[in-house]
C-alpha positions in Angstrom: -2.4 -34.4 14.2 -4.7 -37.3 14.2 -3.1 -39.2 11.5 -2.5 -43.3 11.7 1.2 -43.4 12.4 1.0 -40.5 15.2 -1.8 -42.1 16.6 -0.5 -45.6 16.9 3.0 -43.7 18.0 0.8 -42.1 21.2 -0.7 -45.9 21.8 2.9 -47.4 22.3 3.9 -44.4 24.6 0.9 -45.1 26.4 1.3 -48.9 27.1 4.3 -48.1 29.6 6.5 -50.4 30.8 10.0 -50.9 29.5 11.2 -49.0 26.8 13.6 -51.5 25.0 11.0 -54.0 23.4 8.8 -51.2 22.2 12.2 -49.9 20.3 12.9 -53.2 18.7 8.9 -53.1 17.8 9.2 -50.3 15.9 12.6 -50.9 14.6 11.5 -54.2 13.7 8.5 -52.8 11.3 9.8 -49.0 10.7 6.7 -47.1 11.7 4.1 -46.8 14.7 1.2 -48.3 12.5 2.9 -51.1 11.1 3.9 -51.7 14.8 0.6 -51.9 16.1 -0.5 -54.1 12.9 1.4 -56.6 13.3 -0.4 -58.1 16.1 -0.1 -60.1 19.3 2.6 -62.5 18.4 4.8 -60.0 17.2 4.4 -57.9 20.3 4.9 -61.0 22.7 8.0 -61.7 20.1 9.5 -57.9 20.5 9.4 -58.7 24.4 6.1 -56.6 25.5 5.0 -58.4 28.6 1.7 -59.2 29.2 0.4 -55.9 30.7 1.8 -54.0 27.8 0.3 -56.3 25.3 -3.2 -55.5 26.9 -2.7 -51.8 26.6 -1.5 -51.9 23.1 -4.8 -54.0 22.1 -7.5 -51.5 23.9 -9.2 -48.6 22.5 -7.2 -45.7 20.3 -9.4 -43.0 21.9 -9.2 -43.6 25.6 -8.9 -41.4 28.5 -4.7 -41.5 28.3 -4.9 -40.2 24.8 -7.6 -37.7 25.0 -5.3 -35.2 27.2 -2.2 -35.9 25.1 -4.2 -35.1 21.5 -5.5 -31.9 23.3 -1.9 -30.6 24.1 -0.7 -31.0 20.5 -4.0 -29.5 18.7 -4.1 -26.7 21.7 -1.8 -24.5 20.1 0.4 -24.6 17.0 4.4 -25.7 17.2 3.7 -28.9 18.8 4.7 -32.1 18.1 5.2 -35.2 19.5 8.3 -37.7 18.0 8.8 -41.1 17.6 12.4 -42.8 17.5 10.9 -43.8 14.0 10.3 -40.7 12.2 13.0 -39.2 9.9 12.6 -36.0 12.0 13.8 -38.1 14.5 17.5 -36.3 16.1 20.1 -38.2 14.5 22.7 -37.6 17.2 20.2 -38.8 20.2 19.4 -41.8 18.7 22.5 -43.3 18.5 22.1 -43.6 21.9 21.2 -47.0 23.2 19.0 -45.2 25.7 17.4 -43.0 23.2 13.6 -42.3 24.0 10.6 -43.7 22.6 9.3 -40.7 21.7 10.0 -36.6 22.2 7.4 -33.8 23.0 8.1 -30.8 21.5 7.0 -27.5 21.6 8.3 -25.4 19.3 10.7 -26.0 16.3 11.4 -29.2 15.8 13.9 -28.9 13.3 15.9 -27.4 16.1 16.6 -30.5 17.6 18.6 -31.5 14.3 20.4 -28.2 15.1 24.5 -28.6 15.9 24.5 -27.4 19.9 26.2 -27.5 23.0 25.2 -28.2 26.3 26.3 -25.9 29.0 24.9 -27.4 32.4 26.2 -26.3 36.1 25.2 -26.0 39.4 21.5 -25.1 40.4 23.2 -22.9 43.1 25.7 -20.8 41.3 28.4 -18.1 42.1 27.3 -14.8 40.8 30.7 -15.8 38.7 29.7 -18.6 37.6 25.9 -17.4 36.2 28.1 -14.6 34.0 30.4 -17.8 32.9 27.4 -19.4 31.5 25.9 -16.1 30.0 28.5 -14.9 28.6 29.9 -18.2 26.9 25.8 -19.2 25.7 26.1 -16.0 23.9 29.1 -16.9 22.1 28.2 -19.6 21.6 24.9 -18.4 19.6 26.4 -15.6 18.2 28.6 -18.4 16.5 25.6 -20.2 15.0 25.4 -23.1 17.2 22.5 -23.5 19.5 22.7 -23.3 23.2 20.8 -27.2 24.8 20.0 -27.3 28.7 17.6 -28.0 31.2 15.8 -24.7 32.1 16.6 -25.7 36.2 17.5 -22.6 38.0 21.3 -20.9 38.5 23.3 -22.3 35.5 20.6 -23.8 33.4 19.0 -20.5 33.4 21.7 -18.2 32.8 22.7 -20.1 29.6 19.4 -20.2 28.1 18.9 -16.7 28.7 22.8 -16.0 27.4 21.6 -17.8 24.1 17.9 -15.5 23.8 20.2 -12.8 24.0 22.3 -12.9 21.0 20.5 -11.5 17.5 18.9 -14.7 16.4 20.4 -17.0 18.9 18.9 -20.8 19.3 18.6 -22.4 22.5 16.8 -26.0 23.3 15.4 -26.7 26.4 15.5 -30.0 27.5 12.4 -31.1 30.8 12.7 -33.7 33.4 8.9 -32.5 34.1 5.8 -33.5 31.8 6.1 -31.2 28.0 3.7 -28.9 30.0 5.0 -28.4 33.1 7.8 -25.5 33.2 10.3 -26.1 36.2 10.6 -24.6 38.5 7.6 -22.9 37.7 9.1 -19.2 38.2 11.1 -20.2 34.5 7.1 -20.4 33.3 7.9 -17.1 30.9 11.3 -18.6 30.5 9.8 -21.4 28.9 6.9 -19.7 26.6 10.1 -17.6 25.0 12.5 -20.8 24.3 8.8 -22.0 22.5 8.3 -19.3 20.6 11.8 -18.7 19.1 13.8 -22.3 19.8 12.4 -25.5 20.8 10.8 -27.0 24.7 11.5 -31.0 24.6 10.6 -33.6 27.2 10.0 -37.0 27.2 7.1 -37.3 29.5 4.0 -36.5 27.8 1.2 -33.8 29.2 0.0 -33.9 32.4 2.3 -36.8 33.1 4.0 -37.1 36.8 8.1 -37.7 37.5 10.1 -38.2 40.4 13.2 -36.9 41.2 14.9 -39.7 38.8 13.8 -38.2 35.9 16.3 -35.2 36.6 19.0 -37.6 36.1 17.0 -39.4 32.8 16.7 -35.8 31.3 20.4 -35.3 31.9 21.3 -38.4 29.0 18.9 -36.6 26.8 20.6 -32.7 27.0 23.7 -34.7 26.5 22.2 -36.9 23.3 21.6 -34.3 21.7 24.5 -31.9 21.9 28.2 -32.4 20.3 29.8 -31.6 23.4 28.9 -30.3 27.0 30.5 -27.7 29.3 30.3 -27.6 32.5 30.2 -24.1 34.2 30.2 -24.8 37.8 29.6 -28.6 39.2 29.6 -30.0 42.7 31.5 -33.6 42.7 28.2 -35.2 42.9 25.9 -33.3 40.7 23.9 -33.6 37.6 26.2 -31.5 35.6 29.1 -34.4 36.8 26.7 -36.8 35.4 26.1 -35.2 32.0 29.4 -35.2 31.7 30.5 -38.0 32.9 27.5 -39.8 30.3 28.8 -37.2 27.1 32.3 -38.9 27.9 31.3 -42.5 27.8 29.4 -41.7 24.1 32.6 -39.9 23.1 31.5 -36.5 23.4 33.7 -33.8 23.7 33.7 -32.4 27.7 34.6 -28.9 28.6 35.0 -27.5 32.0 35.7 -24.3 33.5 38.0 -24.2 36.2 37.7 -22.1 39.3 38.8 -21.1 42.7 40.2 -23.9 44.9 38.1 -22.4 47.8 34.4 -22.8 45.9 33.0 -26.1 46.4 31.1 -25.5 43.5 34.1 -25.9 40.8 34.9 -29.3 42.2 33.4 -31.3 40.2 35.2 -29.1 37.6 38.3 -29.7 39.0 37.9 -33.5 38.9 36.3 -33.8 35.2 39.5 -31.8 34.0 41.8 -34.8 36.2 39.6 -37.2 34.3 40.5 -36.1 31.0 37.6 -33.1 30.2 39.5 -30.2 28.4 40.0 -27.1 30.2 38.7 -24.3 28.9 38.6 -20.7 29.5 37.1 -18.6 26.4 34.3 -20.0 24.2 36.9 -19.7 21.4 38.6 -23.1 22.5 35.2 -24.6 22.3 34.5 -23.6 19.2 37.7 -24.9 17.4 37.0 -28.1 19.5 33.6 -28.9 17.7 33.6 -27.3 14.0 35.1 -30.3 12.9 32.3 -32.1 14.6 29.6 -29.9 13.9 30.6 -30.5 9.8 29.7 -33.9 10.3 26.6 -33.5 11.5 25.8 -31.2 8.6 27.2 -33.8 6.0 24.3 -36.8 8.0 21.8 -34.1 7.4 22.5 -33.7 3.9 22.7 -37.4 3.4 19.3 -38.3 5.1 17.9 -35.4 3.1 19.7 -36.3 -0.1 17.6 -39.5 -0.6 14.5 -40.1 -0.7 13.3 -36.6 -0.2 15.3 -35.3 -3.5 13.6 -38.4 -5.3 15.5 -40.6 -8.0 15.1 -38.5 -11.1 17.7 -37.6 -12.9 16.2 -34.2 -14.2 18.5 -31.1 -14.4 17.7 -28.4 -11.9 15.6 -26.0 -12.7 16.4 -22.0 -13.6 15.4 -20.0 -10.5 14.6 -22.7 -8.5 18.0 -22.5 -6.2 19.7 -25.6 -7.9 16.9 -27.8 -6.8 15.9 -30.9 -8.6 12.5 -30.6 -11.0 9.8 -31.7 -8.9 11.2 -32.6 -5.5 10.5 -31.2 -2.1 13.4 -29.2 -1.8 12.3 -27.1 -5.3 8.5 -26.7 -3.3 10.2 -25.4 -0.7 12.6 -23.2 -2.3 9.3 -21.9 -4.4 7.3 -21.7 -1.6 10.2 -19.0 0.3 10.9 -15.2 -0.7 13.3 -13.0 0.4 10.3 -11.5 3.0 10.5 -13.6 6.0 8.0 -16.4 6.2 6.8 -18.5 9.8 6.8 -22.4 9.2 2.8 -22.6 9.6 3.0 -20.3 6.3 5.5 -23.1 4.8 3.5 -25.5 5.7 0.5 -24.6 4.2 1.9 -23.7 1.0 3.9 -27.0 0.4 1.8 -29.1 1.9 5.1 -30.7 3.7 5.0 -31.3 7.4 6.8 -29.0 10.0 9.7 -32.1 10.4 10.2 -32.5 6.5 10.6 -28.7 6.3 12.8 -27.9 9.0 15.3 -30.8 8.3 15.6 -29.3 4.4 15.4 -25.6 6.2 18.2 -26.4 8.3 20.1 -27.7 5.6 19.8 -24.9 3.5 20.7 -22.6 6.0 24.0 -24.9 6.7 24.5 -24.1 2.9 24.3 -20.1 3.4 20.9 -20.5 1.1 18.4 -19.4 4.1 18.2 -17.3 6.4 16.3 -17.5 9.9 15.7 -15.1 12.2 12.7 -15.4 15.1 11.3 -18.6 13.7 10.9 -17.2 10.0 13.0 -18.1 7.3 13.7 -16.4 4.1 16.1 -16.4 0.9 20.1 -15.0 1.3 20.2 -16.0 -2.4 18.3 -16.1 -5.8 
């Protein structure tokens, strides 16, 4: 965990203080460590007021960071990711609110994952928690994964729709601190999305929130998603909001309509009026974002493509799953067997990290070369 770059990346969480000029920082010199190198002036130029300045010249090991390095070496599947790093979700940083940094616990590669967001009302119609259910297990039974915010009634049902299909993905999205389940009766909720998907949050352990972080949690469940439904939504709501923020960054927006006399499918009601597509089988939603979900595969392969595959020109070798001699994607290929294998396994014997591998894994899985099932991943082919 302790490397330069991550440490460096925990120092610029830790100064605080707007996000925007510690995104142009990093943009600016394209890592954590070359961020923090570059001194002063180059802070003060990036727009890092004075305060934040002072924080990023202090200690590395101080008493913010101690807790925060604990969390990640506590227990294995946790990572913490900067807006930098190649593992980085391509769909949430094109936002222009895109977080400095993500805790995960869990896979990361998951986050790269095409998903949809199914959100609702906290205090749902026993119709509306077996809307949710039942379309999150379409939904992973189709090979997308299921994103929300583990908050009770809709939330909830969807994750526990998406745990219930054979293999099914679902990505849990925190306004809490990485550590904090909420509310805390979702605590074995949360240690199952861990195990077999991915726990994300943008504020790191043991850190506090308000109630506006509910709302700041909402633009990430959206970020990373190609669409969202919404089950069941009051007119003001944080479903409405997701929504209404998916819409303004051209995602597609489902909702499910419902009964005139439940106040809950009101906010329904007026997202379809404003121009979200009515839906009422997870079919429609389907056909709405294949299209969309093929794009995201072809960014994935392109990222991957690069600098991973190296610039050789070497024909691939026999046996080696049409990988180029000597690249990552070969080690990896080598490194898998048609027995199911965890990624701490991968990881030790590639020597890759768990973001490298599961942004080739998920690739190869797009390509019908890999299979995954609880976390471990094996061969489909030879």
């Amino acid at each position: 965990m302790d490397s330069e770059d991550t440490l460096a990346l925990l120092r610029l969480v830790a100064a605080g203080g707007r996000s925007a000029p510690r995104r142009l920082l990093l943009e600016a010199h394209g890592s954590a460590a070359a961020a923090l190198a570059a001194g002063p002036a180059a802070w003060r130029a990036a727009g890092l007021d004075a305060a934040q300045r002072a924080a990023l010249g202090a200690a590395a090991t101080g008493r913010t960071l101690s807790p925060w390095r604990h969390w990640l070496e506590a227990a294995p599947g946790r990572r913490v990711i900067g807006l930098h790093d190649a593992g980085y979700p391509a769909l949430l940083a094109r936002l222009g609110s895109a977080p400095l940094a993500l805790w995960v616990a869990g896979d990361p590669g998951l986050l790269w994952h095409p998903s949809v967001a199914v959100v609702g009302s906290r205090a749902a119609s026993a119709g509306g928690l077996r809307n949710a259910g039942e379309f999150a297990r379409a939904f992973a039974l189709s090979g997308l994964a299921v994103t929300s915010g583990m908050a009770a009634g809709i939330d909830t049902a969807a994750h526990e729709g998406a745990l219930a299909a054979p293999g099914g993905r679902t990505v849990a999205v925190l306004g809490t601190a990485i550590d904090r389940p909420y509310p805390s009766r979702n605590a074995g909720l949360y240690a199952r999305i861990a195990a077999s998907g991915a726990v994300a949050s943008e504020i790191p352990p043991g850190g506090t929130y308000s109630r506006g972080a509910f709302p700041s949690r909402n633009r990430i469940v959206m970020g990373l998603s190609l669409g969202v439904l919404v089950v069941e939504a009051a007119l003001r709501s944080g479903a409405a909001i997701t929504a209404r923020l998916a819409g303004e960054e051209g995602r597609e927006v489902f909702a499910i309509p419902g009964s005139i006399h439940n106040p809950k499918a009101r906010g329904c009601h007026r997202l379809i009026r404003d121009g979200a597509a009515l839906v009422e089988t997870p079919d429609e939603v389907l056909r709405a974002l294949e299209p969309i979900a093929g794009a995201l595969g072809e960014l994935l392969r392109g990222r991957l493509h690069g600098p991973i595959q190296g610039t050789g020109s070497a024909a691939p070798a026999a046996g080696d799953g049409g990988q180029p001699a000597g690249s990552d994607h070969q080690r990896l290929w080598r490194a898998l067997g048609h027995d199911p294998t965890g990624m701490d396994e991968l990881v030790a014997r590639t020597g890759l990290t768990p973001a490298e591998l599961g942004s080739m894994l998920l690739l190869m899985e797009l390509e019908g070369r890999v299979a995954v099932e609880h976390g471990r991943y094996s061969r489909t082919s030879q």
